[in-house]
N, C-alpha and C positions, 0 to 999 in steps of 0.2 A: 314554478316559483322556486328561487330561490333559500334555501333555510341561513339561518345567522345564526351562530353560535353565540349568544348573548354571555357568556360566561367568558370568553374568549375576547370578544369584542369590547365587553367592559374593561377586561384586564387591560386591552391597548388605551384606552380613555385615561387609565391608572396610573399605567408609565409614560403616558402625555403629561399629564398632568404632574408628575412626578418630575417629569424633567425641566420642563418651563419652572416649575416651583427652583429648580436647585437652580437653574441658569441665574433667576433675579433674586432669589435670597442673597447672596452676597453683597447687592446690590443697596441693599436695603441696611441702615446701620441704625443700631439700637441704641438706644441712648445712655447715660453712664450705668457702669454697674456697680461702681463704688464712690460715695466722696460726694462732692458737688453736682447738683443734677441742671441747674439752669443753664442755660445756652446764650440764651439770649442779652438784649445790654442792662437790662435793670433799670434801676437798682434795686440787690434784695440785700435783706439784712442777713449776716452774718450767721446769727444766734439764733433766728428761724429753723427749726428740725424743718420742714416741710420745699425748703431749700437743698435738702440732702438727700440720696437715695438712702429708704430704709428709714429716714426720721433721724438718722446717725450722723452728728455732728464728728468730723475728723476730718478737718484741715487736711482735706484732700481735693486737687483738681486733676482728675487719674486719666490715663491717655485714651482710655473709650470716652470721654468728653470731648467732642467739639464744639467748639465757640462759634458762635454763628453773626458775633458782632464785639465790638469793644464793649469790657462787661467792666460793671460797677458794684464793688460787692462793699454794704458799710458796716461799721462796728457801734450799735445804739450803744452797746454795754459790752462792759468788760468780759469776756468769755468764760463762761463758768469754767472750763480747767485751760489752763495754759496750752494753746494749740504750738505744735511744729504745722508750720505749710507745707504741701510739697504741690509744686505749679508744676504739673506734666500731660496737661491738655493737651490738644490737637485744635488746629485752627490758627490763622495767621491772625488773631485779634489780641490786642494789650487787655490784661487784666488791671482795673485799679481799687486798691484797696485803702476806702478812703474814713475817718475815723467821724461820724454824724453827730458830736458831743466837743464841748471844749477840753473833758476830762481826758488825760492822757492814759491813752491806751495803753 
């Protein structure tokens, strides 16, 4: 009868696994990490924290975002601070930013 070094044997199980891991992690894209978290078409509102990674509203669409459809993002209310946008998303979809009030934005 053969003997198996189990100590040995696991280590190769380990660097199996280790390597299938690195091959498809790449593969795999995490979603934003800053700014805007939605992906999809909406619409969300604006001034929703839970629209945002982190709860943090800042007029950001950061380029770890992709869009995964034409998105529709509204303005209920006037932004509590004066946002600068920066649209630098990933994905071939238009963003529209459409204001949900007659009050000008």
């Amino acid at each position: 009868m053969k003997r198996v070094n189990k100590s040995r044997k696991s280590g190769r199980n380990t660097l199996l696994a280790a390597a299938v891991m690195g091959a498809v992690a790449p593969m795999v894209r995490a979603g934003a990490t800053t700014g805007f978290s939605q992906t999809g078409a909406g619409p969300y509102d604006y001034n929703a924290a839970s629209n945002w990674v982190g709860s943090t509203i800042n007029g950001t669409w950061d380029t770890s975002l992709t869009l995964t459809a034409a998105q529709t993002v509204t303005f209920a209310a006037t932004p509590a601070t004066n946002p600068i946008l920066n649209f630098n998303y990933a994905g071939a979809f238009n963003l529209t930013l459409d204001s949900s009030s007659t009050t000008t934005e």
